[in-house]
ROSE-4610 file (N, C-alpha, C; in Angstrom, 1 decimal, always signed):
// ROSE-4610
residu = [X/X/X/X/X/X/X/X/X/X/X/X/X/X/X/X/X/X/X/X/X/X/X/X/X/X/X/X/X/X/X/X/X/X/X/X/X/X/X/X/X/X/X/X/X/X/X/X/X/X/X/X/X/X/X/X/X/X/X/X/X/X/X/X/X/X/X/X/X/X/X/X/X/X/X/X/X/X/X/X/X/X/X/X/X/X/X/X/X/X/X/X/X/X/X/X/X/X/X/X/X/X/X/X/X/X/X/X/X/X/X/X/X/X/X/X/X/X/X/X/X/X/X/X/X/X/X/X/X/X/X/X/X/X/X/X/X/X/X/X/X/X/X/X/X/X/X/X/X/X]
num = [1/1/1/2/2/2/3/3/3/4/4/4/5/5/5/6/6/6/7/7/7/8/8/8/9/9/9/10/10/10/11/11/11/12/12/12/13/13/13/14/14/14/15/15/15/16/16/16/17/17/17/18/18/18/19/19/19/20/20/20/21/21/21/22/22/22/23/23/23/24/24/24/25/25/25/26/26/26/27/27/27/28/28/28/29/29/29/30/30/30/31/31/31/32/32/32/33/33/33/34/34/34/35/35/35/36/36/36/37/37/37/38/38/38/39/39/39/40/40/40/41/41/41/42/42/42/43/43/43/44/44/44/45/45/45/46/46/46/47/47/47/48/48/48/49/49/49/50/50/50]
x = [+23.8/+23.1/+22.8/+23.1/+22.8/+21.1/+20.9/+19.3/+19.3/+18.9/+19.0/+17.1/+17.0/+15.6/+15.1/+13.4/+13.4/+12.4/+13.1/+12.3/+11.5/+11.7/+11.1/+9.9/+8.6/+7.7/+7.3/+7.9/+7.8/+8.2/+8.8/+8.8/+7.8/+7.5/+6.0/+5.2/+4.7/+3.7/+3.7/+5.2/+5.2/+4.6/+5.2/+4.9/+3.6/+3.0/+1.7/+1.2/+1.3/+0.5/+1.2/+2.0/+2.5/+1.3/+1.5/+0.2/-1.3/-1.8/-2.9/-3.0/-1.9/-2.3/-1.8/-1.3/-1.1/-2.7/-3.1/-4.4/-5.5/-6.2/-6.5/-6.5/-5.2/-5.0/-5.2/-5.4/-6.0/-7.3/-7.6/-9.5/-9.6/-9.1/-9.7/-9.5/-8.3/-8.3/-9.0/-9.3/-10.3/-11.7/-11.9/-13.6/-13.2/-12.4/-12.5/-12.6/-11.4/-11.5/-12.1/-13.1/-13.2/-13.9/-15.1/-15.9/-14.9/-13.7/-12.9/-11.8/-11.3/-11.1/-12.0/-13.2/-13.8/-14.4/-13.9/-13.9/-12.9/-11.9/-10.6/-10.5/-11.0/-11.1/-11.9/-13.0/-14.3/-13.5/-13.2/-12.3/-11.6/-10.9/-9.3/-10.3/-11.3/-11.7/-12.7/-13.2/-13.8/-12.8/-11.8/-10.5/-10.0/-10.0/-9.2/-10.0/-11.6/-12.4/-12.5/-12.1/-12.4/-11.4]
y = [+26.1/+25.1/+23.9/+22.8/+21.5/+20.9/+20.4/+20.4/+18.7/+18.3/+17.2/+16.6/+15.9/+15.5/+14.0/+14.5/+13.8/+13.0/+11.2/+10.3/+9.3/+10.1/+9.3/+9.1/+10.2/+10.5/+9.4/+9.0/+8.0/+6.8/+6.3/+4.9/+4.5/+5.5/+5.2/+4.8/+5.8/+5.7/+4.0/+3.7/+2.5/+1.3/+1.2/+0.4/+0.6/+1.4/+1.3/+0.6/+1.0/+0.6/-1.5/-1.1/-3.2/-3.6/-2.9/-3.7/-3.8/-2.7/-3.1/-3.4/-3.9/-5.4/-6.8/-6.6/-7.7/-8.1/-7.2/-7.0/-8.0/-7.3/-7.2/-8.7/-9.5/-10.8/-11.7/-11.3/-12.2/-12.1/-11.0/-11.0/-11.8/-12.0/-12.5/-13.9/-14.5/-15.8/-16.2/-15.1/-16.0/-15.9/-15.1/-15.1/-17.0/-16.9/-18.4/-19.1/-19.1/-20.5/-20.3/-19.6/-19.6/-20.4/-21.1/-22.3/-23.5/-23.0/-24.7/-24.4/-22.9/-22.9/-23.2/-22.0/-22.4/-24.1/-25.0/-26.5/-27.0/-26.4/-27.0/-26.5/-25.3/-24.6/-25.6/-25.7/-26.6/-28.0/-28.4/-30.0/-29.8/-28.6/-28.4/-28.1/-27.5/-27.1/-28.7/-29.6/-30.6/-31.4/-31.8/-33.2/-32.3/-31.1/-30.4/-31.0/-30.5/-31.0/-32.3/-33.1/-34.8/-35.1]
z = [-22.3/-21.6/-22.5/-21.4/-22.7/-22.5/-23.8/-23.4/-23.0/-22.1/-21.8/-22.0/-22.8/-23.1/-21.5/-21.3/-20.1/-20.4/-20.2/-20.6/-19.5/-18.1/-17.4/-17.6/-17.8/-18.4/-19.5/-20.6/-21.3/-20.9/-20.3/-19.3/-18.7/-17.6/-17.2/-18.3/-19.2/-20.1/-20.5/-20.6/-21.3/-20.4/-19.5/-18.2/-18.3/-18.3/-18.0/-19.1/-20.3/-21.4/-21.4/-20.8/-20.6/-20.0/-18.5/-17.1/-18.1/-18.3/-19.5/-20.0/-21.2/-22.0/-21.0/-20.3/-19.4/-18.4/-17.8/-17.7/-18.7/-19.5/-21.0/-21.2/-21.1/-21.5/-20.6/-19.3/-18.1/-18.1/-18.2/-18.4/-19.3/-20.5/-21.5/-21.3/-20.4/-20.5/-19.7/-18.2/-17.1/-18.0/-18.2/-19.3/-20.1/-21.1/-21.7/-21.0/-19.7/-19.1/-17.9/-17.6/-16.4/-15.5/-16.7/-15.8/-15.4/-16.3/-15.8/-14.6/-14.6/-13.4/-12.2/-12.3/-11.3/-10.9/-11.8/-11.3/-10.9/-10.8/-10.5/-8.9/-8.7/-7.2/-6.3/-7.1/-6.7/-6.2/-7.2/-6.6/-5.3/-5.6/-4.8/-3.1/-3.0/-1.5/-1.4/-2.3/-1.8/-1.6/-2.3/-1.7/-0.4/+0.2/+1.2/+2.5/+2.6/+3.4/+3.5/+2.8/+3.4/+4.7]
């Protein structure tokens, strides 16, 4: 019998541990920037309403 080693198991794992630091790095940028997004939103729905 040939032993065929199974790496699907380890793909996932990896993928996952990507989405989490991908994650991870959006938290951290909306935390920095977030008052200045939230002013850009701010602008963007008051020039929409005029």
């Amino acid at each position: 019998m040939l032993y065929l080693p199974r790496e699907e198991g380890q793909g996932l794992v990896e993928y996952a541990l990507i989405l989490v630091l991908v994650a991870i790095v959006v938290i951290v940028i909306l935390t920095v920037l977030g008052g200045q997004v939230s002013n850009v939103f701010s602008r963007i729905t008051s020039a929409m309403s005029r």
